[in-house]
Every structure is written in structure tokens, then in C-alpha cells.
C-alpha positions as CSV (number, residue, x, y, z in Angstrom):
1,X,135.2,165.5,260.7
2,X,134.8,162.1,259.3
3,X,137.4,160.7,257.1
4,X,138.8,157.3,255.6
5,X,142.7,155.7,255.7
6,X,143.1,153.7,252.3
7,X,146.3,152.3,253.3
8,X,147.1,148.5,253.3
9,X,149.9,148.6,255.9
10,X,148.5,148.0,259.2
11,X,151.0,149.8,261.6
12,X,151.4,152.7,258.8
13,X,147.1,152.6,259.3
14,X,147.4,152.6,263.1
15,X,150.1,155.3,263.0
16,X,148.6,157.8,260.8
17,X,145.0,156.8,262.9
18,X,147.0,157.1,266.2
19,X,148.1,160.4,265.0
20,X,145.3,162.0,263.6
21,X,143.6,161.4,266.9
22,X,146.1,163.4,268.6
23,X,146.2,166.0,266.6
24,X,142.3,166.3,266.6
25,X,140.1,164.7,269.0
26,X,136.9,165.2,267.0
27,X,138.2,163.3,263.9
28,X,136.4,160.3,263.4
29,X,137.7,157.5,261.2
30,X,134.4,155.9,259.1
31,X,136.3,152.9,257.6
32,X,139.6,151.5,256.9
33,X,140.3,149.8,253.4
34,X,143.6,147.9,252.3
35,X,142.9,147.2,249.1
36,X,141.3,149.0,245.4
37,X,138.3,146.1,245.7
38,X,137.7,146.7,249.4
39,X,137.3,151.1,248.7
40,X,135.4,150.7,245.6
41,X,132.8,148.7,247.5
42,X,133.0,150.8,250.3
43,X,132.7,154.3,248.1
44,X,129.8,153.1,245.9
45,X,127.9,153.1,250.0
46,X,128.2,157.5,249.3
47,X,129.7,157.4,252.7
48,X,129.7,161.0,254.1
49,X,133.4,161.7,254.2
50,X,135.1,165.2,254.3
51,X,139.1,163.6,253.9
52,X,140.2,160.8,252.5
53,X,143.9,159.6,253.4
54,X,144.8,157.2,250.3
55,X,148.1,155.3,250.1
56,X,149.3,155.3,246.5
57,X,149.9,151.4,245.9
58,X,147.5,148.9,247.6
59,X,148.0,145.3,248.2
60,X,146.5,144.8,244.8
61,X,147.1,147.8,242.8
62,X,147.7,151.7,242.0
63,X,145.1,153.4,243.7
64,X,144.2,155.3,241.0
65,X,142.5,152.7,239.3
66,X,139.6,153.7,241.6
67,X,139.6,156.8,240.0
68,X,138.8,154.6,236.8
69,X,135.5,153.1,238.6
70,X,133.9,155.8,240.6
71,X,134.0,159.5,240.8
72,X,135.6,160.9,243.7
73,X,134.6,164.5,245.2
74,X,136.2,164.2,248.5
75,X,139.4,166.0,249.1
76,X,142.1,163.7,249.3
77,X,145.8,163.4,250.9
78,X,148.4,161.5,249.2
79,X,150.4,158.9,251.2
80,X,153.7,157.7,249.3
81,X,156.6,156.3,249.6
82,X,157.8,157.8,246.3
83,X,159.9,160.4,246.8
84,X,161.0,161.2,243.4
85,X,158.2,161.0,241.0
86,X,154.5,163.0,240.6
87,X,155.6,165.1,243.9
88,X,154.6,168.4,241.5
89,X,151.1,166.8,240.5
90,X,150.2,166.0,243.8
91,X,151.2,168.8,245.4
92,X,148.9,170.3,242.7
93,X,146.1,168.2,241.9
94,X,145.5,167.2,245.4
95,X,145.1,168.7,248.9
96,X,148.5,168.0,250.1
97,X,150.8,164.8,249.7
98,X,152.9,162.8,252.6
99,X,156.0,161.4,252.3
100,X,156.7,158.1,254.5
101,X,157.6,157.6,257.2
102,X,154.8,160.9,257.9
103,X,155.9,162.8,260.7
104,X,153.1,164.4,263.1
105,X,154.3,168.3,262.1
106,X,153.6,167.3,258.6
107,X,150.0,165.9,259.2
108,X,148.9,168.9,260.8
109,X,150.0,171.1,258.0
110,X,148.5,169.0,255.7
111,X,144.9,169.1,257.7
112,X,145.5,173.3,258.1
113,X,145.9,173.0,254.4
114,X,142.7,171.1,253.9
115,X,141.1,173.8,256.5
116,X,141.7,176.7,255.0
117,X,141.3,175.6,251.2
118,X,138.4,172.6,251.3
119,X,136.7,172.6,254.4
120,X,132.8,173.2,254.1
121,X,132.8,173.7,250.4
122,X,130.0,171.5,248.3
123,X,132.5,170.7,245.6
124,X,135.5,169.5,247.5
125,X,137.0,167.4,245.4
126,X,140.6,168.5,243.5
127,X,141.0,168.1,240.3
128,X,142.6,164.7,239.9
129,X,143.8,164.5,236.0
130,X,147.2,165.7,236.5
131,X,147.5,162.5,239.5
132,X,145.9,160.2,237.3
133,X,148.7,161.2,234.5
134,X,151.5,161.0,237.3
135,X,150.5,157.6,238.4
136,X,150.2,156.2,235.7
137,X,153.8,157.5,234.7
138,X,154.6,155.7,238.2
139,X,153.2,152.3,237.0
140,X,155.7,152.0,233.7
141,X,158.2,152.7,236.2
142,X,158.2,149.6,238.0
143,X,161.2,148.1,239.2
144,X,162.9,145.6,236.8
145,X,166.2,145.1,238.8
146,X,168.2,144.8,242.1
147,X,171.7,145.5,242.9
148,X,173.4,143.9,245.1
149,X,176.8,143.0,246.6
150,X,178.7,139.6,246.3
151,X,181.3,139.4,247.8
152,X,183.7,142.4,246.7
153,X,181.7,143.3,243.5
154,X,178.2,144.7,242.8
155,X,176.4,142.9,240.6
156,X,172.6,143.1,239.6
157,X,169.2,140.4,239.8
158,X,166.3,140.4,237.5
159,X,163.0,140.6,239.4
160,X,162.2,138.3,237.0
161,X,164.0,136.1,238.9
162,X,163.3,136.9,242.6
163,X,160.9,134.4,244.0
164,X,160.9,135.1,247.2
165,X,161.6,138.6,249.8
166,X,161.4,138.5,253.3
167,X,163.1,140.5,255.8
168,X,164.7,138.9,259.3
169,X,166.6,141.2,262.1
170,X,165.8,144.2,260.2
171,X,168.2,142.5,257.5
172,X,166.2,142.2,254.0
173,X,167.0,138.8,251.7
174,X,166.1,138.3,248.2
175,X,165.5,134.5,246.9
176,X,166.6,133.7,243.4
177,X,165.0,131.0,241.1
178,X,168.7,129.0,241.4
179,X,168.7,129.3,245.1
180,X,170.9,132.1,245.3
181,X,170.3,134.4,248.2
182,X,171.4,137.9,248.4
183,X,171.1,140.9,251.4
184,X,169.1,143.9,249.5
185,X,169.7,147.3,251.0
186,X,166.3,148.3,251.1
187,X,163.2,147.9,253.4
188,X,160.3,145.3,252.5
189,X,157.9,148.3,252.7
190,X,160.2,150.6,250.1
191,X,160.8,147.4,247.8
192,X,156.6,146.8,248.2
193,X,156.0,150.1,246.6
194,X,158.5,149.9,243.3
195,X,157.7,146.3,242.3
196,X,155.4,145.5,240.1
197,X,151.9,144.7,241.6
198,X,150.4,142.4,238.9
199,X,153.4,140.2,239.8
200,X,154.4,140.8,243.5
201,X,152.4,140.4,246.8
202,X,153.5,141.2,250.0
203,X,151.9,138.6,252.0
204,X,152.3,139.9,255.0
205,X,154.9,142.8,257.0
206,X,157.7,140.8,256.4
207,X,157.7,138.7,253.3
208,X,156.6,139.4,249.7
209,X,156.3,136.5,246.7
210,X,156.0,136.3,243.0
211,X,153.3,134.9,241.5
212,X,155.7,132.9,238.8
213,X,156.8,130.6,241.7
214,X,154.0,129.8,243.9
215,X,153.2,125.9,243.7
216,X,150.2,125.5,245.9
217,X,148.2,127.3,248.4
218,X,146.9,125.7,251.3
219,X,144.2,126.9,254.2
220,X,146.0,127.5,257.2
221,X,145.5,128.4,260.7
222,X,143.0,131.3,261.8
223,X,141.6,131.6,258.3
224,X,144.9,132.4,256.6
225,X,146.6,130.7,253.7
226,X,150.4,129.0,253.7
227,X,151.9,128.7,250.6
228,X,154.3,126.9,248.7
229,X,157.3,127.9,246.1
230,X,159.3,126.4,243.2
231,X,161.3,126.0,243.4
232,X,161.8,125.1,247.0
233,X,163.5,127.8,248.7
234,X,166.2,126.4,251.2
235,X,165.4,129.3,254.6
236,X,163.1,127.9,257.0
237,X,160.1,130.1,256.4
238,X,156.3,130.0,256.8
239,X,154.8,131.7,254.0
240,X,151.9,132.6,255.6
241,X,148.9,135.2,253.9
242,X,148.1,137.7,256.8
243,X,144.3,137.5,257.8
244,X,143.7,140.7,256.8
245,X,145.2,139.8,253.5
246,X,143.7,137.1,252.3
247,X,140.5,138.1,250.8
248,X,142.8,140.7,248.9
249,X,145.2,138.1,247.9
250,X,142.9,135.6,246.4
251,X,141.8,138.5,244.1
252,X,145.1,139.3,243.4
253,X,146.3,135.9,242.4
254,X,142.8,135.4,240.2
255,X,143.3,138.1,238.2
């Protein structure tokens, strides 16, 4: 069976490939793609897939904004962080959808699924209008703020504001435009999915930046890019585009 991970999170890519592997020997991955650019080039190839494993927000979008560009008749599984919104139109529109983290139990019930219902037929492909409608609800949804403790008292930031998201010890910091810093109680992975994509970029596994705030962008080692904020943010951080980013992010940020 030959399949394709859409997913731009390397270890959640080498966890669900790991995986699939284990489950089923025979499974053979045909590509990897991180990003809406990188799949639409890849799918307008007619690859010969029978699965496709597609992460709902990329590194520079919704996914479904493929759906916009190319027609898709492969069966497809749903990866998401989202555990609150669409989870009826996927589980109806689509083979199957995973919640993250995706535990092993549920990836195999998810291939039985495609198995017993999509295997072999010439018109594999679920219908995807109900998705499209649910992500696109998911995209007017984007986060606008974050709450957060000071001191003895909660109090709330505008992402309007937030220039800057990183995350150190498994501790997660926001960066505010008047060099306030604040501890967010959520992972950098969660916070990637609910932000707003046209404005946010998560540079790499730890950090994510806001377009508003980036001053210049320099070539760095190994073919990456370092970048610069302002205002100047006072943690000693390289802000450093991930390899495997950077052709996404210089799409993102020329938009």
C-alpha cells in the first residue's frame, strides 16, 4: 500500500511513519510534504497513492486550501490537534480522523477502517464538502488571546501583541511587544495549531514568531535563515528557520 504523511512536524512525521511501519510492513511511504505548496506540487505528479495521512494546519496554512487547487480521490485520514471542532464532519466526510498525540491502537483502527470501507475501490475518494465547511469554520476561529497568570491574578495578552513564543525545559514563554514575558500553559505544538497562520510561523520545534515584528532576516549556517525582532527581545535566543523550513517560510513571509 503506498501512502503519503502531509504533516509539517518532523517527529509527529517520523512517529506516525515509525508506526505505520509496525503496524504493516508492506506499507510504503511515497513522499513526505510539510507544507500546502510542497503537496500541491507533489499531487499535480498523479502519484499512485491508496492513503493519504494529512495534518490539518501546515507550516503555511489550512490544508484544505489544497482542496481549492486540485481534486483529491484518494482516501484520506485526518490528523489534528483539534479536539473540539469538525470532529462530526470528519468522522463523516473522511475515512477516519486522529487526535494527537495518535496512539498505535488508534492507527490501526483507522487503517481496518480504510480496509474494509476503501480499499480497492476505483472511486476512493470521501466526499470532502462537509470538511471543507468544518475547516473553514476552524480558520475564523483562530486564537485572538492568551491568558495567563501574574503574579496572584489572571490576566489576558492580545496575540496581537505576542512577538515572540518559544518553549525551554518543557516550560512555554510568550514575548510581548513591551518586553513583558509571561509562562503560557500550553505546548508550542497546541499553541501552533490555534494561531493564526497568515500571521504566525513556527520556525522551528521550539519557537514560533509573528510576522509584525521581524526586522531582518539573515542566511545562516547549513542553509537556514537567523532572524531578527523589534523590538529586541531581552532572552538569549537564536531565532533560527529549521532547514526543512525554510523554503516554506520564505513563501510564508512573501505572501
Amino acid at each position: 500500500m503506498n501512502v503519503a504523511i502531509i504533516e509539517d512536524e518532523i517527529n509527529a512525521y517520523e512517529y506516525l511513519a515509525t508506526t505505520l511501519r509496525r503496524i504493516d510492513p508492506s506499507i510504503h511511504i511515497d513522499a513526505h510534504h510539510d507544507s500546502i505548496y510542497g503537496t500541491l506540487t507533489y499531487l499535480s505528479t498523479q502519484p499512485k497513492l491508496d492513503l493519504i495521512f494529512l495534518d490539518i494546519q501546515l507550516a503555511d496554512g489550512m490544508s484544505f486550501e489544497i482542496f481549492s487547487h486540485v481534486d483529491v480521490e484518494v482516501p484520506i485520514i485526518f490528523t489534528t490537534a483539534y479536539d473540539q471542532y469538525a470532529v462530526d464532519a470528519f468522522k463523516l466526510h473522511s475515512v477516519d480522523y486522529l487526535l494527537k498525540p495518535i496512539h498505535s491502537d488508534e492507527l490501526r483502527s483507522a487503517l481496518d477502517k480504510y480496509h474494509r470501507h476503501y480499499e480497492g475501490k476505483k472511486e476512493g475518494g470521501p466526499d470532502l464538502s462537509g470538511v471543507l465547511d468544518a475547516l473553514k469554520d476552524l480558520r475564523r476561529t483562530v486564537k485572538k488571546r492568551c491568558l495567563v497568570r501574574r503574579g496572584n491574578h489572571f490576566e489576558y495578552v492580545d496575540v496581537q501583541d505576542v512577538v515572540l513564543i518559544y518553549s525551554e525545559d518543557s516550560i512555554t514563554f510568550l514575548h510581548t511587544r513591551d518586553g513583558s514575558r509571561y509562562i503560557y500553559n500550553r505546548t508550542i505544538d497546541r499553541i501552533s495549531q490555534e494561531l493564526d497562520p497568515d500571521q504566525f510561523f513556527q520556525i522551528n520545534r521550539s519557537q514560533i514568531i509573528n510576522h509584525r515584528y521581524i526586522s531582518k532576516i539573515h542566511p545562516y549556517l547549513n542553509q537556514r535563515l537567523k532572524l531578527a525582532l523589534q523590538p529586541e527581545h531581552d532572552v538569549d535566543l537564536d531565532l533560527v528557520v529549521a532547514r526543512g523550513r525554510v523554503s516554506t517560510f520564505k513563501e510564508w513571509i512573501d505572501q
